[in-house]
DRENKE-633038 format. One record per atom (N, C-alpha, C): residue in three letters; x negated, y negated, z. Coordinates in steps of 0.2 Angstrom, whole numbers, padded with zeros to 4 digits, always signed. Atoms other than C-alpha are relative to their C-alpha. Layout:
REM DRENKE-633038
ALAXYZ/...
//
This chain:
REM DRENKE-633038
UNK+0001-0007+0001/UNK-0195-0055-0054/UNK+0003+0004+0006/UNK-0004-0006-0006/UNK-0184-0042-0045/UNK-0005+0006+0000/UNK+0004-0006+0000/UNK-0193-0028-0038/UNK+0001+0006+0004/UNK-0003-0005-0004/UNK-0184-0012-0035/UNK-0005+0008+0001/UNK+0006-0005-0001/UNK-0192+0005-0030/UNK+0004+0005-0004/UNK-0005-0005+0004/UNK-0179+0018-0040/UNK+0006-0002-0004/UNK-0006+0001+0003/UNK-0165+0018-0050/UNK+0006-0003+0002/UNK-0007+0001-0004/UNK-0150+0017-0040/UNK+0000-0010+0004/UNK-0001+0005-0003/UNK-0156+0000-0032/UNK-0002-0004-0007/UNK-0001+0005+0007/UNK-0161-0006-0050/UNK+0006-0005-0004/UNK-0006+0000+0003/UNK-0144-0003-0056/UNK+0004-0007+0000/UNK-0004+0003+0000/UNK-0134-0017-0051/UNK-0002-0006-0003/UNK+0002+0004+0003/UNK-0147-0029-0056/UNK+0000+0000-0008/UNK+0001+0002+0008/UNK-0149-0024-0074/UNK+0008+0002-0003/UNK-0009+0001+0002/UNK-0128-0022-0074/UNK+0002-0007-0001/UNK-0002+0007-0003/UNK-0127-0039-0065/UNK-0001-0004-0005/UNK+0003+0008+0004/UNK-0138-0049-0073/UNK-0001+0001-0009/UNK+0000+0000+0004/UNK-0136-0042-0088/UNK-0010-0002-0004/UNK+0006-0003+0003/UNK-0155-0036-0092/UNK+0001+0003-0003/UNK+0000-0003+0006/UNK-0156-0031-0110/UNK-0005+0001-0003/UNK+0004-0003+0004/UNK-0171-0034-0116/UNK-0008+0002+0002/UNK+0007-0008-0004/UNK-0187-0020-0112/UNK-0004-0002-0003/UNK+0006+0001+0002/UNK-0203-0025-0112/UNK-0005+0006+0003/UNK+0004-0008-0003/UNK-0215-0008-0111/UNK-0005-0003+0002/UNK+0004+0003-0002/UNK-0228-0011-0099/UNK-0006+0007+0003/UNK+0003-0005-0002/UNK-0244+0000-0100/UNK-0001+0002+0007/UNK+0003-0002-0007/UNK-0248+0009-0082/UNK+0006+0001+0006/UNK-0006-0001-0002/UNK-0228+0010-0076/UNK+0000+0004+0001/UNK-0001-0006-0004/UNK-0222+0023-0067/UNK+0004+0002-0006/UNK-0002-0005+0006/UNK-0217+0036-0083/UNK+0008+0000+0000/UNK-0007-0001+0001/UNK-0199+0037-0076/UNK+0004-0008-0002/UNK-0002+0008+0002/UNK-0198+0016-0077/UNK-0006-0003-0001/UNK+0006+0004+0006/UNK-0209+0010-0092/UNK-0001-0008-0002/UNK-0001+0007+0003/UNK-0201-0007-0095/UNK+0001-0003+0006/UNK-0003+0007-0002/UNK-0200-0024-0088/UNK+0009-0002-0004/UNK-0008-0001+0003/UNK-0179-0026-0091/UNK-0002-0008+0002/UNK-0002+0008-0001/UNK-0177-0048-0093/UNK+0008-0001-0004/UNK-0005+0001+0002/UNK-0162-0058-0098/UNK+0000-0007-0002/UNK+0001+0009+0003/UNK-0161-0076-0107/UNK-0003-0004+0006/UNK+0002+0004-0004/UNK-0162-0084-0092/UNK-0008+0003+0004/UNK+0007-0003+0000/UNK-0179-0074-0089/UNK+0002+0001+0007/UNK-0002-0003-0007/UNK-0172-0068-0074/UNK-0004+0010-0001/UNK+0003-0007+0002/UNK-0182-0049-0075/UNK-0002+0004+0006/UNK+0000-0005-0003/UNK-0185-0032-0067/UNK-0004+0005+0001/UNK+0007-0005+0001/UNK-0198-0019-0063/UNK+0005+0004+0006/UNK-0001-0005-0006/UNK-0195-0003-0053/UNK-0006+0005-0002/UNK+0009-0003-0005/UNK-0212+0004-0044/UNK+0002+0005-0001/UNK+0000-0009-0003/UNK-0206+0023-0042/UNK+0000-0003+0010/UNK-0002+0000-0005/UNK-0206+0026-0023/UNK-0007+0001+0004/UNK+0005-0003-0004/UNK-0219+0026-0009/UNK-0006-0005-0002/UNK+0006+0006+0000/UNK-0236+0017-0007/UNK-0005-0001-0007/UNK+0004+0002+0007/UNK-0245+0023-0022/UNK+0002-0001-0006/UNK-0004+0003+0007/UNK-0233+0021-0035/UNK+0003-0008+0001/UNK-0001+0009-0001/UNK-0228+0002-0028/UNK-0008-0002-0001/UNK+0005+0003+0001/UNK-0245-0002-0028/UNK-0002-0001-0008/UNK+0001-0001+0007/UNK-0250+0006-0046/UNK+0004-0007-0005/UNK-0002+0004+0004/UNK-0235-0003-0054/UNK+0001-0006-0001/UNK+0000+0006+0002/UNK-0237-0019-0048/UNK-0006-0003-0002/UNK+0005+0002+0000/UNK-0254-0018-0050/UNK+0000-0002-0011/UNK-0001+0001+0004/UNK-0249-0014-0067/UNK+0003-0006-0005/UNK-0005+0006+0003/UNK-0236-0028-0070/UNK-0005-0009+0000/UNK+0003+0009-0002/UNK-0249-0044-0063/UNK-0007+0002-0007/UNK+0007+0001+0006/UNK-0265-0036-0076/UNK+0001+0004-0006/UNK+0000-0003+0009/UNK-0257-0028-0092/UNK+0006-0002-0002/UNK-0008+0003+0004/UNK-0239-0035-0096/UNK-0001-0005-0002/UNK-0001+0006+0004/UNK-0244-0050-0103/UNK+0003-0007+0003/UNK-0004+0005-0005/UNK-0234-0059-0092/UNK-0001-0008+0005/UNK+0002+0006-0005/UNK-0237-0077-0085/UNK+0003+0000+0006/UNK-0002-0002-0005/UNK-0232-0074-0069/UNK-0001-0005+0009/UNK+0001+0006-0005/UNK-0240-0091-0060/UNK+0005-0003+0004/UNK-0007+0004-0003/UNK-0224-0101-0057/UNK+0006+0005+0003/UNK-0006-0004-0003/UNK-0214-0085-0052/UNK+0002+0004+0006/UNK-0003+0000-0007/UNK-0204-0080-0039/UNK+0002+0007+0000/UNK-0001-0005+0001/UNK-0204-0063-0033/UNK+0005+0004+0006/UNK-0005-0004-0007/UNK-0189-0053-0023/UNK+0000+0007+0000/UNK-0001-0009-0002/UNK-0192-0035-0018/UNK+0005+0001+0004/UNK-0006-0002-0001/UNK-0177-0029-0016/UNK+0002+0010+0001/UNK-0002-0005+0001/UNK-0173-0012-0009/UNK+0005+0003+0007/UNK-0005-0004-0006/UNK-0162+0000+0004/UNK-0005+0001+0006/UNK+0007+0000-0004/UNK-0172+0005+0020/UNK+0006+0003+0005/UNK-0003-0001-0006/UNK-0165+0013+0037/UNK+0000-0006+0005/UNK-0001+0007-0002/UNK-0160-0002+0050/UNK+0000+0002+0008/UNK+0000-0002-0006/UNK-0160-0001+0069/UNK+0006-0004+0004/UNK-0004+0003+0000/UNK-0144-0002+0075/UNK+0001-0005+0005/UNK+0002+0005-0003/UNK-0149-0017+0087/UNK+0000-0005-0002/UNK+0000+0008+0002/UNK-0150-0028+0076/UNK+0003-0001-0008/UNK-0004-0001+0008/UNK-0138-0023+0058/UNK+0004+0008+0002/UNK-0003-0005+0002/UNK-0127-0009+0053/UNK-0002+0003-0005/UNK+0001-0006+0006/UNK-0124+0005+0039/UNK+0001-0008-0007/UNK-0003+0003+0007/UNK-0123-0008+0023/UNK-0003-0008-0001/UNK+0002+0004-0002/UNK-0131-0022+0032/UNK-0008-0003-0007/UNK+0006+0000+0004/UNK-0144-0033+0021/UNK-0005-0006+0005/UNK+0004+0003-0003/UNK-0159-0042+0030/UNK-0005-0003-0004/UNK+0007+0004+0001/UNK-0173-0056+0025/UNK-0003+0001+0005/UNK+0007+0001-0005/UNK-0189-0053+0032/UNK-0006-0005-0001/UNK+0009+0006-0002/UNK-0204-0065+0038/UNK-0003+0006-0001/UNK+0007-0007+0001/UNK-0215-0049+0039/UNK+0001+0005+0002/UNK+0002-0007+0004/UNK-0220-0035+0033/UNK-0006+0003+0005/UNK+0005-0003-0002/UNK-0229-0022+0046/UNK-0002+0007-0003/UNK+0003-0009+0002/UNK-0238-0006+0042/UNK+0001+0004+0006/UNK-0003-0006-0007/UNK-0231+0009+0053/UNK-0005+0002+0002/UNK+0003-0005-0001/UNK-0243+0020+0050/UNK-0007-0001-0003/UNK+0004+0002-0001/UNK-0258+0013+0052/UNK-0002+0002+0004/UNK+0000+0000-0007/UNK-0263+0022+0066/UNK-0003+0007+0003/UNK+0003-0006-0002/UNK-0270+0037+0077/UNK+0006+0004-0001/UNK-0005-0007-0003/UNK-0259+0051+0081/UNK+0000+0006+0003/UNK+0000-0007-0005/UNK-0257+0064+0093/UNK+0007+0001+0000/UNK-0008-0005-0001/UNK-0244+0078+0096/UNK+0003-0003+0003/UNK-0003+0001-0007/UNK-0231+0074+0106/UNK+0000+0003+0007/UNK+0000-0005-0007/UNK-0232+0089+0115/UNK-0007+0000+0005/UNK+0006+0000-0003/UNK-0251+0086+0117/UNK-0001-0007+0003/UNK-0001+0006-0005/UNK-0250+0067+0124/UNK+0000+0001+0007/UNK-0001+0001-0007/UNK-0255+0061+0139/UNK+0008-0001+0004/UNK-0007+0001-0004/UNK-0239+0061+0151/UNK+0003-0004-0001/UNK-0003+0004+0001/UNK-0236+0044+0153/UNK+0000-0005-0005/UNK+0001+0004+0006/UNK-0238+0039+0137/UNK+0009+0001-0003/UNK-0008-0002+0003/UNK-0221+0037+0128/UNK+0001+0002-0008/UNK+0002-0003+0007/UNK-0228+0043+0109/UNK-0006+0001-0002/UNK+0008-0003-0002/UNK-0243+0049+0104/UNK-0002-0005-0007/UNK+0000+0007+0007/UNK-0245+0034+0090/UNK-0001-0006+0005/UNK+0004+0006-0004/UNK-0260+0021+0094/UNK-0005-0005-0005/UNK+0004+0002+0006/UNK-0269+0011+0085/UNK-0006+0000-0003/UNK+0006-0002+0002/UNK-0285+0014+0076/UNK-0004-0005+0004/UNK+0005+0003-0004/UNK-0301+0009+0087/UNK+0001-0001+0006/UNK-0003+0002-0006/UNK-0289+0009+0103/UNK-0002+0008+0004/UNK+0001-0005-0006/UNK-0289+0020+0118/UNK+0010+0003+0002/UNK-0005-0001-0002/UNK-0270+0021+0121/UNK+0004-0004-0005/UNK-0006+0009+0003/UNK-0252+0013+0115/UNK+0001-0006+0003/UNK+0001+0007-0001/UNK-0251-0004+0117/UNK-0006-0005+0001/UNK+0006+0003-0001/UNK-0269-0010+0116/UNK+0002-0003-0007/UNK+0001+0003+0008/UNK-0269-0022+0100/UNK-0005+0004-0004/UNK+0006+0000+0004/UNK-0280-0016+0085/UNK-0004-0006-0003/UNK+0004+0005+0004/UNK-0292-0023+0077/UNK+0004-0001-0007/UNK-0003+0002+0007/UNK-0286-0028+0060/UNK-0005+0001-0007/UNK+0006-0003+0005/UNK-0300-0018+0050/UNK+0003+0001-0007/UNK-0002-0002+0005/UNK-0287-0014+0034/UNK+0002-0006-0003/UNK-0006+0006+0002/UNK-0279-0032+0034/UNK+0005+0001-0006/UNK-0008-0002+0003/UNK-0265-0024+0026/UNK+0005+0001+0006/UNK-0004-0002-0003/UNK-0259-0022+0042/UNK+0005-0003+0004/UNK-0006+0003+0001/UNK-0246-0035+0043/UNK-0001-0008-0003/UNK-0001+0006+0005/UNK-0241-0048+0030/UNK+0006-0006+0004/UNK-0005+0007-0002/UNK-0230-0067+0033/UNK+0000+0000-0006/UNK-0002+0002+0006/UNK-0220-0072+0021/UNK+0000-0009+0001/UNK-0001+0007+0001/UNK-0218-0091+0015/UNK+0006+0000+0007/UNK-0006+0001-0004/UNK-0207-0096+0031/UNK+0008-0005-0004/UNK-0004+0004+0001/UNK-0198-0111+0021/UNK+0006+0002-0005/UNK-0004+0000+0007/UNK-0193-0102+0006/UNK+0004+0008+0004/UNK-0009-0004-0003/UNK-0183-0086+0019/UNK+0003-0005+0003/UNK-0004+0003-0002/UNK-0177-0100+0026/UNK+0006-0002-0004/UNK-0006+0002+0006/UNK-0168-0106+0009/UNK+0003+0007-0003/UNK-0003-0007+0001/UNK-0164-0087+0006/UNK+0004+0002+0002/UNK-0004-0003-0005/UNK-0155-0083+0021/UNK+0006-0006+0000/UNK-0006+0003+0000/UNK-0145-0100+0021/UNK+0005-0001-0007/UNK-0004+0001+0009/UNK-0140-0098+0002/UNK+0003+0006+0001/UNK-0003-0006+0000/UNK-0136-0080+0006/UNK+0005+0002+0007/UNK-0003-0002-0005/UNK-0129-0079+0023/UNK+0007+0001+0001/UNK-0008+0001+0001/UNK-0110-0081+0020/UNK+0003+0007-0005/UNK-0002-0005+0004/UNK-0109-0067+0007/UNK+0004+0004+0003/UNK-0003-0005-0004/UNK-0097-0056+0009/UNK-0002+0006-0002/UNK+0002-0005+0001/UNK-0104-0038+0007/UNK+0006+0005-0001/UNK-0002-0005+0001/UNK-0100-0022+0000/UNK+0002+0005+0007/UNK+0000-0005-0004/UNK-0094-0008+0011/UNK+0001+0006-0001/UNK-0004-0006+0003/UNK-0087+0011+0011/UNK+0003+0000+0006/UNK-0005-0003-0006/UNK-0073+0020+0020/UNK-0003+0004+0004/UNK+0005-0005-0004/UNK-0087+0033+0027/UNK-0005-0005+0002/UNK+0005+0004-0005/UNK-0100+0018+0033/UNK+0004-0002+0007/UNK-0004+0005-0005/UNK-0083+0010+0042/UNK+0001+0006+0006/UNK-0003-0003-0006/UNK-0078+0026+0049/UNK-0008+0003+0005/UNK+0008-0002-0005/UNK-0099+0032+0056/UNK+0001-0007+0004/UNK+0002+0006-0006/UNK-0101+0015+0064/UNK+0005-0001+0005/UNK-0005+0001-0003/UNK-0085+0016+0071/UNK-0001+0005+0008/UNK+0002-0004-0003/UNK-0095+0029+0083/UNK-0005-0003+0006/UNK+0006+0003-0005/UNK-0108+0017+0090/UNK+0007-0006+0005/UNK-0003+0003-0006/UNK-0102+0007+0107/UNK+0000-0007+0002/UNK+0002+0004-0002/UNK-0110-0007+0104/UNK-0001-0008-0007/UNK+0001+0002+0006/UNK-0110-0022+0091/UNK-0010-0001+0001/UNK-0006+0000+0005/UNK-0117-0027+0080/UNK+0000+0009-0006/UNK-0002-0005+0002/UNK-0118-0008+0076/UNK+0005+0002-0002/UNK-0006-0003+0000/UNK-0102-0004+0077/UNK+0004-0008-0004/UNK-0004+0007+0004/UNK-0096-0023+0066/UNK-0003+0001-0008/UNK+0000+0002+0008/UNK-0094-0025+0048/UNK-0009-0001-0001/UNK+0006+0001+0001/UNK-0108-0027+0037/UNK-0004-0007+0001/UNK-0001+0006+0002/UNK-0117-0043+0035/UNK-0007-0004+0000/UNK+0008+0001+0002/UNK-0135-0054+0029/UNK-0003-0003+0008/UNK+0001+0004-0007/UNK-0145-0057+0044/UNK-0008+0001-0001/UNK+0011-0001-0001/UNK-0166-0059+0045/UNK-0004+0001+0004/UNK+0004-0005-0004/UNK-0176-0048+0054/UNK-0008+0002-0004/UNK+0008+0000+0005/UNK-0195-0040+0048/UNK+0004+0009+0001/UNK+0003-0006+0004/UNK-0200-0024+0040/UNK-0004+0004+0004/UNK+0008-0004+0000/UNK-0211-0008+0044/UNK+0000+0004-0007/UNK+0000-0004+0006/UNK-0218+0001+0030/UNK-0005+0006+0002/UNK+0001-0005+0001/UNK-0223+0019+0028/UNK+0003+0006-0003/UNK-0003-0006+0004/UNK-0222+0034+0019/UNK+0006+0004+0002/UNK-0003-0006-0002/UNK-0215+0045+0031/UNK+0006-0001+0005/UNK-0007+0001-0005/UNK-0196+0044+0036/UNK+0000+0002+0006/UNK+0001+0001-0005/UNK-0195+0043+0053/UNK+0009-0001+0002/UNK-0005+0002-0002/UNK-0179+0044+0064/UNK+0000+0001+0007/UNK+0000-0001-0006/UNK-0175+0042+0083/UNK-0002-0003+0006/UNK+0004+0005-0004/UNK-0176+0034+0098/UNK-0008-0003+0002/UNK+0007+0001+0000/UNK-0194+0037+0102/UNK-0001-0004-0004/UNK+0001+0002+0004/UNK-0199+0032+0086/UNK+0001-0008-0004/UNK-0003+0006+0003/UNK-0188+0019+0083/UNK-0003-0007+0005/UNK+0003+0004-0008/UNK-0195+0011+0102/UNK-0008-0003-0002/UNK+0008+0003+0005/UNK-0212+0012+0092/UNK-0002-0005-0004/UNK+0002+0007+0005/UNK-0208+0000+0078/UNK+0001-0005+0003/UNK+0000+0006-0005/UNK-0201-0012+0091/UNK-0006-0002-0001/UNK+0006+0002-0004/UNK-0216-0012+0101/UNK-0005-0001-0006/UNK+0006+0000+0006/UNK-0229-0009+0086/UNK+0001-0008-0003/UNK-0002+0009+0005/UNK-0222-0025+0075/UNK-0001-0005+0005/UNK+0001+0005-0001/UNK-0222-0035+0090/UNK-0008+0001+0004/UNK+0007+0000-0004/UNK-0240-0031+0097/UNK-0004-0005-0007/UNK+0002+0003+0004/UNK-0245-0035+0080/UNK-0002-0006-0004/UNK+0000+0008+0002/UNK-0239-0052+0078/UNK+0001-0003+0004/UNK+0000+0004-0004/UNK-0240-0057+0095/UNK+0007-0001+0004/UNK-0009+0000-0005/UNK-0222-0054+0101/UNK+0004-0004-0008/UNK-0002+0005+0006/UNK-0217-0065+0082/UNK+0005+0005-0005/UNK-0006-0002+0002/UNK-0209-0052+0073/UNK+0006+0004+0004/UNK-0006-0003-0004/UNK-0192-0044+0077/UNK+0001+0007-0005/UNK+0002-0006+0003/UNK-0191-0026+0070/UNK+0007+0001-0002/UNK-0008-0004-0001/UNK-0175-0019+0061/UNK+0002+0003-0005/UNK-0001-0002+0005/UNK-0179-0013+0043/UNK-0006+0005+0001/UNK+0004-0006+0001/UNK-0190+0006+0038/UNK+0000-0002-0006/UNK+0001-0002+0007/UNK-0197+0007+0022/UNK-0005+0003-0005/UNK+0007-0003+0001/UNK-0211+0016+0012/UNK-0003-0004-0008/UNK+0005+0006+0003/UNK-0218-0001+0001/UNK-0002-0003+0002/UNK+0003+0010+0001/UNK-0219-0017+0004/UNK-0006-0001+0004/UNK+0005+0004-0003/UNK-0234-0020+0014/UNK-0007+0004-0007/UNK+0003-0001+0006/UNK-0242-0011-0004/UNK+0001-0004-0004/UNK-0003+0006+0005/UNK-0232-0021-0015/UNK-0005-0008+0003/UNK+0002+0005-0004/UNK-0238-0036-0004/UNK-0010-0001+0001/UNK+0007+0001-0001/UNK-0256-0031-0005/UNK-0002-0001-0008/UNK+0002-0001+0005/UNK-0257-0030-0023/UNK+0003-0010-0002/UNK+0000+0007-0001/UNK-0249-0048-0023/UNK-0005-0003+0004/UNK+0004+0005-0006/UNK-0261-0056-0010/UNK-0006+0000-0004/UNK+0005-0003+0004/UNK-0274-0049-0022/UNK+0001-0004-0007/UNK-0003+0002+0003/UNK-0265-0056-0035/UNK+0000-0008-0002/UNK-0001+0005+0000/UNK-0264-0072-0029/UNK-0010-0003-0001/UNK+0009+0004+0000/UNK-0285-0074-0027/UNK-0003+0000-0008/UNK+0002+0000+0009/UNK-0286-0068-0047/UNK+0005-0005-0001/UNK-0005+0001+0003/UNK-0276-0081-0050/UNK+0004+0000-0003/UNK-0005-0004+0004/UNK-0261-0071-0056/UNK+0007-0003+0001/UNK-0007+0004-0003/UNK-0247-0077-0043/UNK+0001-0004+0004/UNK+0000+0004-0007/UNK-0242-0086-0029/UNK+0003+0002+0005/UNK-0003-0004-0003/UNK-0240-0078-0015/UNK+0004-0002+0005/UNK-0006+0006-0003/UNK-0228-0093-0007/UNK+0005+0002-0001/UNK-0003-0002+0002/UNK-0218-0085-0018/UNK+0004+0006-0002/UNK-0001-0007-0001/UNK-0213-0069-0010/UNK+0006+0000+0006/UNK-0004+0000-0005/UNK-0198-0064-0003/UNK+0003+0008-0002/UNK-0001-0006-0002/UNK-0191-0046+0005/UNK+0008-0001+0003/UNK-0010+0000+0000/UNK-0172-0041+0004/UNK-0001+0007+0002/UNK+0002-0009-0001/UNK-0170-0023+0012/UNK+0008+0000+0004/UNK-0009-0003-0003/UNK-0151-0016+0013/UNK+0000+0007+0003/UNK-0001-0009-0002/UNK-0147-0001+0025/UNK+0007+0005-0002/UNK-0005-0007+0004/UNK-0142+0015+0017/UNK+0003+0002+0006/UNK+0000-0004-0008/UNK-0142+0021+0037/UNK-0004-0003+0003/UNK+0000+0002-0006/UNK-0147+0020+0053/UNK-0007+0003+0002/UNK+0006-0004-0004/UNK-0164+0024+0063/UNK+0002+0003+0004/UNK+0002-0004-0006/UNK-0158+0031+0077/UNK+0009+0001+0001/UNK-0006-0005+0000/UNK-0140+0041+0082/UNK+0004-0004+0005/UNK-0006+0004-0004/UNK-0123+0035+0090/UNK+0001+0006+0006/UNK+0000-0005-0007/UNK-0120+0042+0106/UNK+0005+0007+0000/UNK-0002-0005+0003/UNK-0118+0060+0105/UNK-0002+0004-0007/UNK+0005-0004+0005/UNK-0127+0063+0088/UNK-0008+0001+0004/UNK+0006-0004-0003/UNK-0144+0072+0089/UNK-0006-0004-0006/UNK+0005+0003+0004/UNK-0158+0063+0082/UNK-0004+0002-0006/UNK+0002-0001+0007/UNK-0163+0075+0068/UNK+0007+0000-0006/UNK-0006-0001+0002/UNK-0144+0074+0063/UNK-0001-0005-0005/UNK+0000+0004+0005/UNK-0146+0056+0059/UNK-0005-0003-0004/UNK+0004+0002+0008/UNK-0161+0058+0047/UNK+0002+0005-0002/UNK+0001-0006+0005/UNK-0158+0075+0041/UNK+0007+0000-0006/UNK-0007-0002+0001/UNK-0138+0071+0038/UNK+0000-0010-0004/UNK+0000+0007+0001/UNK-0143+0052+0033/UNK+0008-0004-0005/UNK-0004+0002+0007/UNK-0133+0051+0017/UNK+0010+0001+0003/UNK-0004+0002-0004/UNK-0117+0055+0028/UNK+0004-0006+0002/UNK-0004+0004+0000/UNK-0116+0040+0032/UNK+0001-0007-0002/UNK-0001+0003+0005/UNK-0110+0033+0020/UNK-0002-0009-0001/UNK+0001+0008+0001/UNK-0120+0017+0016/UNK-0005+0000-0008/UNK+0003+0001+0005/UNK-0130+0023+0000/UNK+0003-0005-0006/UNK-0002+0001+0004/UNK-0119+0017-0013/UNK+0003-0011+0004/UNK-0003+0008+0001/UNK-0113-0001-0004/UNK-0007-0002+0001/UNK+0005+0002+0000/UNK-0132-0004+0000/UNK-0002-0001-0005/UNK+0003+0003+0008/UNK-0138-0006-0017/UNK+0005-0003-0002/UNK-0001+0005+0003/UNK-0124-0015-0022/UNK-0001-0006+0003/UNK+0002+0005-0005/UNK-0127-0028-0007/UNK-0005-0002-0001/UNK+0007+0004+0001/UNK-0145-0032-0013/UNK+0002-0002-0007/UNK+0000+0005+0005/UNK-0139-0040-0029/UNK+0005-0005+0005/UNK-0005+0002+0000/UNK-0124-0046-0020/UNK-0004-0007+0007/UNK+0004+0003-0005/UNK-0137-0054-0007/UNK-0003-0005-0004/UNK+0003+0003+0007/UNK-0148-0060-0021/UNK+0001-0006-0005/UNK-0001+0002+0006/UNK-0138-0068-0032/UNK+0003-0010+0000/UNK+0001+0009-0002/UNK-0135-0086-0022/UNK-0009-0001+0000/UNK+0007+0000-0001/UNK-0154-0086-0022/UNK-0004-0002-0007/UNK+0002+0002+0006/UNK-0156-0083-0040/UNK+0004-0005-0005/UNK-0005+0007+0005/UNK-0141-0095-0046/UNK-0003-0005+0002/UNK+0002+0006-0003/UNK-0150-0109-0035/UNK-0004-0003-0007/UNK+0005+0000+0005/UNK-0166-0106-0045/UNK+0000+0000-0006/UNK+0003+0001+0007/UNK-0163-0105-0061/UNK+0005-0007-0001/UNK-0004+0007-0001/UNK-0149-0120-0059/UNK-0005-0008+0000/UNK+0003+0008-0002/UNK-0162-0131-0052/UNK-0007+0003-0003/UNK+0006-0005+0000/UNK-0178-0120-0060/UNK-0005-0009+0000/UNK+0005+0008-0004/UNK-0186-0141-0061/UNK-0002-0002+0005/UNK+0001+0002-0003/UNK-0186-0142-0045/UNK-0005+0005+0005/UNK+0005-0006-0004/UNK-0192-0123-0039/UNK-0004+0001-0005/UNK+0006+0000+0002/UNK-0205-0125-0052/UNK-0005-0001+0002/UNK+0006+0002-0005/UNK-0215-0135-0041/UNK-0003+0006+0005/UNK+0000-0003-0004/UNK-0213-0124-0027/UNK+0007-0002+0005/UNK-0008+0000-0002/UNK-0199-0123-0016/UNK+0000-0007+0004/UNK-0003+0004-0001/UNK-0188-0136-0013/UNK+0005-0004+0006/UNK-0002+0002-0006/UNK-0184-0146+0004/UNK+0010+0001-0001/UNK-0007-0003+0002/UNK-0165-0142+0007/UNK+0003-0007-0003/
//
């Protein structure tokens, strides 16, 4: 089951794999009603955008589509902003885990104590950098390690899509692999609603992802699902619905978190689309995708079981 959040990142999938045929599923997001499959039962869902349409619709997809969904394997697949430290404009990423950004206290900027470096803490804390408690336990997901493992080594050689405006923006950073060609690399997630650009900010999901996991994840993808998508599977899996071993996160960069020297920090959120990675980024996540699901349906005998030793 692919699992895109809008149209444009659907697209390639239901071009690629030639998903034909539409199954209406009560409780969809109005704008995308159907479950899209293809002979090979290779199939597609798009959530709408944001926390409470990924939740609703997957919630929809595990208790009203009918669908046996025990034995399946789920790839949420979407665009996201990336931080150029660890990918570029086009870049596609597997993630171990999924944190929640916005999870958290907040103060002004302007009104923070001095030496504080953001006014974002974690709930029940006193300051930044004090661990929270884990009172939401939504507030960071692991994925199956074994099965990004077989993800990233099937996918890693792709050659990715690009554009002449991603080539010529990154052509402005100093430093790789910002300024290098696109290409699949695994890193984690944050999730929240609220785009976000800029050093500060970007210094935040660092340190935030790694307080959370103990110094374990490595931060390089923004998004505003997956640790919803993810709650409604873990949920999922205690109703006996799915298996949530069988989760895995692709997230391609439309853009960049934070600006090449010389841009101005609301330039590169306000001006995102600039630079130029929307259109190779959605074709990147099929083109990431699709040693992962040729494996699977090839050997589906063997990834029946559960994933299979290389």
């Amino acid at each position: 089951m692919i699992v895109n959040m809008f149209g444009a990142e659907a697209a390639p999938f239901v071009k690629g794999l030639k998903l034909t045929e539409k199954h209406k599923v009560p409780g969809l997001s109005a704008r995308y009603p159907d479950v899209q499959c293809n002979r090979e039962q290779i199939c597609q869902l798009t959530t709408d955008m944001g926390y409470s349409n990924a939740a609703a619709s997957m919630s929809a997809l595990l208790y009203a589509s009918g669908f046996d969904l025990r034995n399946t394997y789920f790839i949420i697949a979407g665009i996201a902003g990336i931080s150029p430290k660890h990918g570029t404009v086009a870049t596609a990423a597997w993630a171990d885990y999924a944190v929640d950004y916005s999870l958290s206290h907040e103060i002004d900027a302007r009104e923070m104590p001095q030496a504080w470096a953001y006014g974002y803490f974690g709930i029940h804390t006193s300051a930044p950098g004090e661990p929270p408690r884990f009172d939401y336990r939504t507030e960071v997901f692991q994925l199956n390690t074994a099965l990004v493992d077989r993800a990233y080594k099937l996918s890693q050689h792709v050659k990715l899509s690009d554009s002449d405006a991603a080539h010529a923006y990154r052509a402005s950073f100093t430093t790789a692999p910002a300024n290098q060609p696109p290409a699949v690399t695994r890193c984690d997630t944050v999730s929240g609603d609220t785009w976000y650009a800029g050093e500060t900010l970007g210094r935040r999901a660092e340190e935030w992802s790694a307080l959370l996991t103990g110094g374990k994840a490595r931060y390089c993808t923004s998004q505003q699902e997956d640790n919803a998508t993810l709650e409604v599977l873990r949920r999922g899996q205690a109703a006996g619905k799915v298996d949530f071993g069988r989760v895995l996160i692709l997230r391609s960069a439309s853009d960049v978190d934070r600006p090449h020297p010389g841009q101005s920090n609301s330039d590169v959120l306000v001006n995102y689309a600039q630079q130029g990675g929307f259109e190779p980024s959605t074709a990147n996540l099929l083109l990431t995708a699709q040693p992962v699901l040729r494996e699977m349906t090839r050997h589906w005998s063997r990834w029946k079981q559960g994933v299979p030793a290389d």
